[in-house]
PASEBA-1860 file (N, C-alpha, C; in nm, 3 decimals):
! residues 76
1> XXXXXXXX> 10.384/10.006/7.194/10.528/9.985/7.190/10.559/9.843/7.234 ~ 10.676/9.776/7.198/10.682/9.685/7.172/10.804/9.670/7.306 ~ 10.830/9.567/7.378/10.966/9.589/7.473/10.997/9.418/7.455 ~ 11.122/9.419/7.506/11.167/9.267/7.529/11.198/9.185/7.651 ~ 11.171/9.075/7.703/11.176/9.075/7.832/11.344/9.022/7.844 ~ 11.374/9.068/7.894/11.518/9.005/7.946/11.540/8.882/8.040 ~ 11.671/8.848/8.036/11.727/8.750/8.054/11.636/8.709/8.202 ~ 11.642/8.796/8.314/11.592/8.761/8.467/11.490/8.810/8.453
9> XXXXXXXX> 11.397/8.797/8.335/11.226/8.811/8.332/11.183/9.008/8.355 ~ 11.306/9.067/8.313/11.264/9.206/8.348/11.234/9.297/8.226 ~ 11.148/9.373/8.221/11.086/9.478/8.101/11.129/9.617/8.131 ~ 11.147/9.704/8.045/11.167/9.844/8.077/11.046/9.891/8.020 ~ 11.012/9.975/8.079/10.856/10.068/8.077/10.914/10.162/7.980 ~ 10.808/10.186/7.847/10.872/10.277/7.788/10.865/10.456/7.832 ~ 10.934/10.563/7.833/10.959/10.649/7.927/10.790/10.702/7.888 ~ 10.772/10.760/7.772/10.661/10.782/7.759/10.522/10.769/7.848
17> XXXXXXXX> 10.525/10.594/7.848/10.367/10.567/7.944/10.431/10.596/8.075 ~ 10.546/10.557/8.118/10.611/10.618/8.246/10.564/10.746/8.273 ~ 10.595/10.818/8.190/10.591/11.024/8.224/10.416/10.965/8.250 ~ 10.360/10.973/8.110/10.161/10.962/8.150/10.135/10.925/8.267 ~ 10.177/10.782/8.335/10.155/10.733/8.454/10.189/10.771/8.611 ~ 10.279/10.859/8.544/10.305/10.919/8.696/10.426/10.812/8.746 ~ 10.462/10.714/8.673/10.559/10.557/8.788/10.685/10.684/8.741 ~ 10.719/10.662/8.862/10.882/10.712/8.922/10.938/10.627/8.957
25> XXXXXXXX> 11.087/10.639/9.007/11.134/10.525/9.103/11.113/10.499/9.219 ~ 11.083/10.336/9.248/11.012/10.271/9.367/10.857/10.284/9.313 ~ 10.809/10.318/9.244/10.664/10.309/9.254/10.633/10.146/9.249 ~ 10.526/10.119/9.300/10.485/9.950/9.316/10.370/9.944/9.212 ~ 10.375/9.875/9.112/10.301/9.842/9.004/10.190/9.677/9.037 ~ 10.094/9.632/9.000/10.039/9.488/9.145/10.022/9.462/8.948 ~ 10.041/9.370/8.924/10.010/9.308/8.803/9.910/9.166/8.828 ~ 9.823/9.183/8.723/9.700/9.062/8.751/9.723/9.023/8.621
33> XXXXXXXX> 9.658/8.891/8.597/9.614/8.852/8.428/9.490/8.834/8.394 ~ 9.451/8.839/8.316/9.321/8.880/8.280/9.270/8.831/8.162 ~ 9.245/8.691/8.091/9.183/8.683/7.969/9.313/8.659/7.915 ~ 9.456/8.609/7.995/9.573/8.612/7.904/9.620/8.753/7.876 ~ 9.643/8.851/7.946/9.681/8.968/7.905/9.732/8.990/8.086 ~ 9.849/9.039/8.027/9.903/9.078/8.182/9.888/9.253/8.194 ~ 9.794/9.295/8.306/9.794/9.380/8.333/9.840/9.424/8.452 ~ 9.933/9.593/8.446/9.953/9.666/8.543/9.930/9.743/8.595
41> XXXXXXXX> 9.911/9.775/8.762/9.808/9.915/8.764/9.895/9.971/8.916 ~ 9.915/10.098/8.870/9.987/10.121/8.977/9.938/10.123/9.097 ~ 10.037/10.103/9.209/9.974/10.114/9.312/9.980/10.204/9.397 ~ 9.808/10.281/9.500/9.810/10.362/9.565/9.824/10.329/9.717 ~ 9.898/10.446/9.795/9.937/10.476/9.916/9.840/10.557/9.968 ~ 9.828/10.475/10.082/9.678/10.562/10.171/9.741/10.559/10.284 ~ 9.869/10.564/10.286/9.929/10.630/10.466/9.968/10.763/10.405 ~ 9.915/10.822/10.507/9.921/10.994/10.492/10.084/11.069/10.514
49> XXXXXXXX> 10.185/10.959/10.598/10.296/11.001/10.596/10.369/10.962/10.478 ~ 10.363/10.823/10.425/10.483/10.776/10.289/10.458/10.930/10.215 ~ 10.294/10.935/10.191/10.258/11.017/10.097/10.355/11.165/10.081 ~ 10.373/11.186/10.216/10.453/11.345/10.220/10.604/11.370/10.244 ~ 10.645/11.185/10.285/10.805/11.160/10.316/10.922/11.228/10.215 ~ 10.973/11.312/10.266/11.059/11.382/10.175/11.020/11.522/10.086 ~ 10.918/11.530/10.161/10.848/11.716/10.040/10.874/11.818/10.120 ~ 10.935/11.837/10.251/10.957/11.950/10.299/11.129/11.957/10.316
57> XXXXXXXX> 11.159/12.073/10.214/11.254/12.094/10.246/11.313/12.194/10.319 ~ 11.433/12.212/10.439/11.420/12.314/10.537/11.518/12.419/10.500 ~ 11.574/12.382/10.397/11.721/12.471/10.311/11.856/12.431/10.462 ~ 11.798/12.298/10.524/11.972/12.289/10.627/11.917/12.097/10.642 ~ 12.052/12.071/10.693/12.079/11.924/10.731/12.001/11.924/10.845 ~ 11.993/11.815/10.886/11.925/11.724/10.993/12.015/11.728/11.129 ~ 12.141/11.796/11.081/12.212/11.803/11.258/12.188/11.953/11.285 ~ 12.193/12.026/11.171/12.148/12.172/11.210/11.979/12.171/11.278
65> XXXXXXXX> 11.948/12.108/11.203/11.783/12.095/11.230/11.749/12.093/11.375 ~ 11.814/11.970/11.417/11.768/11.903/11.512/11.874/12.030/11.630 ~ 11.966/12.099/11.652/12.026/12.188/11.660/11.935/12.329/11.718 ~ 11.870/12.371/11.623/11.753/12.468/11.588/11.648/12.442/11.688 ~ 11.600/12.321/11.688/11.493/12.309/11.772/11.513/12.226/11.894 ~ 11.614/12.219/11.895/11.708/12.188/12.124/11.694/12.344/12.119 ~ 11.699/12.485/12.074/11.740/12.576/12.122/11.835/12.667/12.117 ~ 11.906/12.593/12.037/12.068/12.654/12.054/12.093/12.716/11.876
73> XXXX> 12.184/12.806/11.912/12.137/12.921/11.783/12.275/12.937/11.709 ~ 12.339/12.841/11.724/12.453/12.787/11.575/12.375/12.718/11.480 ~ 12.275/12.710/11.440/12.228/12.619/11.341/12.208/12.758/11.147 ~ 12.259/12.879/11.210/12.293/12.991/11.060/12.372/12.904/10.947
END
């Protein structure tokens, strides 16, 4: 596929290799060149917390939460 670079040097990924690749938003892509060919390769996270930031969900907010575990039993 073919893309165009825009005005402030920016490309849109077509959704396609996006979905294959796994890039979501914020993913960090490290681009090298190579022989005249610009390549991108996504980049991996080896801290064990980014990795899990945001996957537990508790079905309540963060004031109930924090609520719940002081002890106190309005947090229903």
């Amino acid at each position: 596929m073919k893309v165009k670079v825009a005005e402030r040097g920016q490309v849109t990924i077509p959704k396609p290799h996006r979905n294959k690749l796994g890039l979501t938003k914020w993913t960090i892509i490290d681009f090298v060149v190579k022989n005249g060919k610009l390549i991108g390769c996504k980049h991996t996270i080896d801290d064990a917390i980014i990795k899990v930031r945001g996957c537990i969900n508790l079905g309540m907010n963060t004031d109930k939460f924090m609520r719940m575990i002081r002890g106190k039993n309005d947090y229903k």
